[in-house]
C-alpha positions as CSV (number, residue, x, y, z in Angstrom):
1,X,73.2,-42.6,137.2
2,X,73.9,-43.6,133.6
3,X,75.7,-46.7,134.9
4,X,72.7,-48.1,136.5
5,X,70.4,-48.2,132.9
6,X,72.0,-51.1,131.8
7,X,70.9,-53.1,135.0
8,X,67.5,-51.1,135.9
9,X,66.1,-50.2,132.9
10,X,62.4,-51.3,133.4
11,X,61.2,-48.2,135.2
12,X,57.3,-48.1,136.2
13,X,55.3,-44.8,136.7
14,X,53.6,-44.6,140.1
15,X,50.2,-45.9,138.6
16,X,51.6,-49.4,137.7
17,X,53.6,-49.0,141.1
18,X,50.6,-48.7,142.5
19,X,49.0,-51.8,140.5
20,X,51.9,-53.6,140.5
21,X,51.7,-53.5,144.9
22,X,47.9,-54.5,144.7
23,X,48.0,-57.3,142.7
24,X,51.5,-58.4,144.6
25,X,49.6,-58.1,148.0
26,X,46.5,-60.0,147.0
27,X,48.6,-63.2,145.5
28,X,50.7,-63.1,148.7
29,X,47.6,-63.0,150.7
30,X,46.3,-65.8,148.9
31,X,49.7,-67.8,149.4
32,X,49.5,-67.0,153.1
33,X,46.0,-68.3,153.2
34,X,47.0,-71.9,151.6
35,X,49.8,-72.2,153.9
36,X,47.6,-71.3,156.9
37,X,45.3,-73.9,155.5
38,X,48.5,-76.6,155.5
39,X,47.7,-77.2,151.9
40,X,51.0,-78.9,150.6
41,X,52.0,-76.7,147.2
42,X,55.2,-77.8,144.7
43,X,57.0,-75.2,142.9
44,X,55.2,-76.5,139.7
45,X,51.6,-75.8,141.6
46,X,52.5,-72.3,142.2
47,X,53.6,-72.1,138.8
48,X,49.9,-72.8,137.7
49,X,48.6,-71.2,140.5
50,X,50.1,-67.9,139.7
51,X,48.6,-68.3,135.9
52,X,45.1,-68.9,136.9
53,X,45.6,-65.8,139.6
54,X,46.6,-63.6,136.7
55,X,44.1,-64.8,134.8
56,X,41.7,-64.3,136.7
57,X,42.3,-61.0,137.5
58,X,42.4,-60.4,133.8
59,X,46.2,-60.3,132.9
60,X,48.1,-61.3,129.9
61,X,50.3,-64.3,130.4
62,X,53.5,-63.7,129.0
63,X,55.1,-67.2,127.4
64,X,58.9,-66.0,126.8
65,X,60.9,-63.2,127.7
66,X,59.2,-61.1,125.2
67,X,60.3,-59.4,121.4
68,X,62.6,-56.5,122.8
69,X,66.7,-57.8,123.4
70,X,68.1,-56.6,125.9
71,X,70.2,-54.2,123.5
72,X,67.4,-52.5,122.5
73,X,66.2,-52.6,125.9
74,X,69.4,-50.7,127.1
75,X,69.6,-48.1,124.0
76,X,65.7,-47.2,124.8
77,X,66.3,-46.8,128.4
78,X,69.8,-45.0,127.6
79,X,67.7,-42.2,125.4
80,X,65.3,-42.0,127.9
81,X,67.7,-41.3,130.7
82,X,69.5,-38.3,128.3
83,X,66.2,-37.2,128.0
84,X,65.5,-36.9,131.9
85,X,69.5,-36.0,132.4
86,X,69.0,-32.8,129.9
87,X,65.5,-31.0,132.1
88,X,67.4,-32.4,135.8
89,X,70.4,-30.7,134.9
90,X,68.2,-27.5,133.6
91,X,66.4,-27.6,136.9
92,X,69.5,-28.3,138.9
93,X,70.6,-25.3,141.9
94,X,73.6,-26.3,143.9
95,X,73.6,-26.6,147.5
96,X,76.6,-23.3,147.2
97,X,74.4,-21.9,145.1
98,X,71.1,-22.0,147.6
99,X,73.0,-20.8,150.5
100,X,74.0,-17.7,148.3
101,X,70.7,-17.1,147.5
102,X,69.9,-17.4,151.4
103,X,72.7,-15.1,152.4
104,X,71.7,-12.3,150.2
105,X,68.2,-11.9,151.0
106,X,69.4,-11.7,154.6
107,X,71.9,-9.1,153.9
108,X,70.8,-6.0,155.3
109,X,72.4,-4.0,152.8
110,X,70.3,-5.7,150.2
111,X,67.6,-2.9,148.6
112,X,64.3,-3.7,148.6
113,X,62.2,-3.4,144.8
């Protein structure tokens, strides 16, 4: 919906999904492992944790929220959206429209080509 851009407009495709889940599971592994290990961890450890984790699995640290405001954010994702909204509604077959279809290839007057 149009409505939700504003809030969820940082959409992945399924290959940074995909990474995204990987590298999520392995730091939550290795959290899991330190507290099995009743090593005592502050916030500001895991803070420095997490950066040598990322590091080390050869990501960029980000330092700020990054050069794109949120307005521009919103505008891109909005385009984006008209851009998906225009081949959905192409695409789209209502579910009066599908039982239609249904009903006349069942019809027995219906003449075969």
């Amino acid at each position: 919906m149009k409505s939700d851009i504003g809030i969820a407009k940082n959409y992945l495709i399924e290959k940074e999904i995909k990474e995204l889940e990987r590298i999520v599971t392995m730091y939550l592994d290795y959290a899991e492992n330190q507290a099995a290990r009743q090593l005592p961890m502050k916030m500001v450890d895991w803070i420095q944790k997490l950066d040598a984790f990322l590091q080390f699995n050869e990501y960029q640290i980000l330092k700020d929220a990054g050069k794109v405001s949120h307005d521009v954010a919103v505008k891109l994702a909005e385009n984006e959206y008209e851009k998906f909204r225009i081949v959905q509604d192409r695409n789209y077959e209502s579910d009066f429209d599908k039982e239609f279809k249904k009903l006349i290839n069942k019809s027995p007057n219906r003449k075969k080509e």
